[in-house]
Short mmCIF file of the C-alpha atoms (twelve columns), coordinates in Angstrom:
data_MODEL
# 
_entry.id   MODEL 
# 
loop_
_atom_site.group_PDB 
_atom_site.id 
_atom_site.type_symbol 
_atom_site.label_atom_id 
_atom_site.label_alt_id 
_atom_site.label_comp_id 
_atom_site.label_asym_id 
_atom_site.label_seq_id 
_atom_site.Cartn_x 
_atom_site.Cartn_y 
_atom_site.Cartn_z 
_atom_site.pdbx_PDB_model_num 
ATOM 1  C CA . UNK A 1  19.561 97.964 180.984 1 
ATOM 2  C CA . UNK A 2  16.302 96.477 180.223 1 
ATOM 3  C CA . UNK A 3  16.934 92.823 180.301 1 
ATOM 4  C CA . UNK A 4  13.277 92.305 178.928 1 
ATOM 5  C CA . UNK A 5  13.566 93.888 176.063 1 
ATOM 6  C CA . UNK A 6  17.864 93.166 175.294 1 
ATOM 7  C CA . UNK A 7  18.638 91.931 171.411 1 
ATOM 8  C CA . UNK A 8  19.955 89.193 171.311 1 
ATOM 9  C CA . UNK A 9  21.988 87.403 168.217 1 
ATOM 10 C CA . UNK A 10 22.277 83.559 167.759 1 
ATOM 11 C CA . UNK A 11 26.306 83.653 169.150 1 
ATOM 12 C CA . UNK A 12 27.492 82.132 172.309 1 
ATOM 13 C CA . UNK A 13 29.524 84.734 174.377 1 
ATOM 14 C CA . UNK A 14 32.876 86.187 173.763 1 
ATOM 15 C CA . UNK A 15 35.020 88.655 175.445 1 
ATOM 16 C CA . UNK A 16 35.454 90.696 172.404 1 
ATOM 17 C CA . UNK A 17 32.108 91.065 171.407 1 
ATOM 18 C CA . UNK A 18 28.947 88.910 170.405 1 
ATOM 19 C CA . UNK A 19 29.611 89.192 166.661 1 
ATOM 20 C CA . UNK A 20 32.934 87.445 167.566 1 
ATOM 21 C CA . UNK A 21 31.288 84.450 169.277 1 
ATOM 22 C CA . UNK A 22 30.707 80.604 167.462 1 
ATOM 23 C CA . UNK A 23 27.336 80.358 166.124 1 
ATOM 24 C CA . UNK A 24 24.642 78.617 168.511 1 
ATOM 25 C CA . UNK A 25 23.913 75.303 166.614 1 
ATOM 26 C CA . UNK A 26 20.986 76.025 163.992 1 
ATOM 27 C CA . UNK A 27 18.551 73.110 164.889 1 
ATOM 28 C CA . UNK A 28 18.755 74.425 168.545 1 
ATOM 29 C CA . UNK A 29 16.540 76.968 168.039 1 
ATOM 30 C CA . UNK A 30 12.740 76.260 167.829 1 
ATOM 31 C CA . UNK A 31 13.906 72.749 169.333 1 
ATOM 32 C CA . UNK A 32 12.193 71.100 172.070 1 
ATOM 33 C CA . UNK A 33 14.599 71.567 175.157 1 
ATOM 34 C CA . UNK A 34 14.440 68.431 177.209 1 
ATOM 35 C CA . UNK A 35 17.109 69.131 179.830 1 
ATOM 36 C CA . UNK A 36 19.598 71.642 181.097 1 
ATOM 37 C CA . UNK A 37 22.124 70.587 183.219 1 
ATOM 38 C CA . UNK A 38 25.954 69.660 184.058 1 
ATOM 39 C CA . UNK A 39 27.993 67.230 184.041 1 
ATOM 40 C CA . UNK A 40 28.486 64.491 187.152 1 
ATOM 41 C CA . UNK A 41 32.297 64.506 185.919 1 
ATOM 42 C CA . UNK A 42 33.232 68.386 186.846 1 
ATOM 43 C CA . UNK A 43 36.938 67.354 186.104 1 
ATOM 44 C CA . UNK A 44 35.763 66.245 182.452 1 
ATOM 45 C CA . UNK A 45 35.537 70.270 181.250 1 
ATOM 46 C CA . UNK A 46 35.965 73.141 184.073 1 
ATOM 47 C CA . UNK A 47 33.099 73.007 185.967 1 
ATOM 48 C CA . UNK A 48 31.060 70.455 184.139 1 
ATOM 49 C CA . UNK A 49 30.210 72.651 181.698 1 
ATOM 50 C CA . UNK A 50 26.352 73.251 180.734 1 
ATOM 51 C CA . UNK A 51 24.988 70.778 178.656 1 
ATOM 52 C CA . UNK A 52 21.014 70.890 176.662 1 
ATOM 53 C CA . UNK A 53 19.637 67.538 175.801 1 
ATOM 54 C CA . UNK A 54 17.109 68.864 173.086 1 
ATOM 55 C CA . UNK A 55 14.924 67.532 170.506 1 
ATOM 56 C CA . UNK A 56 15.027 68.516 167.008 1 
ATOM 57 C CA . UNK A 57 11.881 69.646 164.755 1 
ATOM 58 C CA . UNK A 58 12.452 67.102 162.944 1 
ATOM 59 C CA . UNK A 59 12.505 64.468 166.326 1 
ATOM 60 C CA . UNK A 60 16.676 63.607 166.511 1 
ATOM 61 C CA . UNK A 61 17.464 63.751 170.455 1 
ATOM 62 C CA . UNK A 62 20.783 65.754 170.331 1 
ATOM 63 C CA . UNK A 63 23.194 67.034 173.220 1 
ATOM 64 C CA . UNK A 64 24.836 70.173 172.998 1 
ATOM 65 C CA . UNK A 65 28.025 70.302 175.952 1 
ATOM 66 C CA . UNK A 66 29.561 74.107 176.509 1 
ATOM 67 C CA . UNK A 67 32.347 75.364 178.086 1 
ATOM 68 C CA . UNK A 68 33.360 78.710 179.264 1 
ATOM 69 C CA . UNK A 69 35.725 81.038 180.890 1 
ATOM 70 C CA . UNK A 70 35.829 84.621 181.372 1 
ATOM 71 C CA . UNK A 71 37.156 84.649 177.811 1 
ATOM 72 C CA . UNK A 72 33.796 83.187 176.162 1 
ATOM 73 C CA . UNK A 73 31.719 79.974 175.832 1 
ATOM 74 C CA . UNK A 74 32.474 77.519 173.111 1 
ATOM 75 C CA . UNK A 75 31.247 74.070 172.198 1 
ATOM 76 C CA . UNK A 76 32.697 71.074 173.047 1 
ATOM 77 C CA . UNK A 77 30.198 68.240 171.495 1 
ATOM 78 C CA . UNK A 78 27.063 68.555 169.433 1 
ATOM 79 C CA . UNK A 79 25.465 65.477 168.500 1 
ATOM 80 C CA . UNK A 80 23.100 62.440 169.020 1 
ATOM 81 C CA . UNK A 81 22.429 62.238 172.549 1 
ATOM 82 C CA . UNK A 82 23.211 58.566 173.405 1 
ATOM 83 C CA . UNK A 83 22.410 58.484 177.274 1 
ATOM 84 C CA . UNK A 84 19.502 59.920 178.613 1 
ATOM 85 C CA . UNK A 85 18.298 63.136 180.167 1 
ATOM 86 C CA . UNK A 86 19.632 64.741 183.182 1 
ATOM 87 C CA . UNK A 87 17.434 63.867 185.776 1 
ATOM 88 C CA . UNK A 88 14.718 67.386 186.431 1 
ATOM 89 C CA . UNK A 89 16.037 67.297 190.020 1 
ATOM 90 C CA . UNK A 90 18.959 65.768 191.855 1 
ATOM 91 C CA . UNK A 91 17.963 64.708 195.307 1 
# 
């Protein structure tokens, strides 16, 4: 496989196939992406989830948490980001 040069489509991933998945959040795309991370909570979603602090085109600060298992990925918030960014490194 050719990871360079893979399609992709605007789904999150799901065990029966990408045209199966929920749709990744229009505004993400294009956005401004000012943090990927997890959360300090692990025990708040499996794992901590992954969570994008991003800015919109349009200059809204939003958070986007997901979750996932072997099953898929899924959202569990979208909307205004009301703390601030994870950190760029944890020491």
């Amino acid at each position: 496989m050719n990871w360079r040069r893979a399609k992709t489509v605007p789904r999150l991933p799901h065990r029966f196939g990408s045209d199966r998945g929920q749709a990744v959040p229009a505004d993400l795309t294009g956005a401004k992406i000012l943090s990927i991370g997890t959360l300090a909570d692990s025990k708040a979603v499996e794992g901590g989830g992954l969570v994008i602090d991003y800015q919109t085109a349009g200059g809204d600060s939003k958070r986007l948490l997901l979750a996932g298992t072997e099953l898929g990925m899924w959202i569990i918030y979208q909307g205004p980001q009301q703390s601030r960014p994870i950190p760029a490194s944890v020491q």
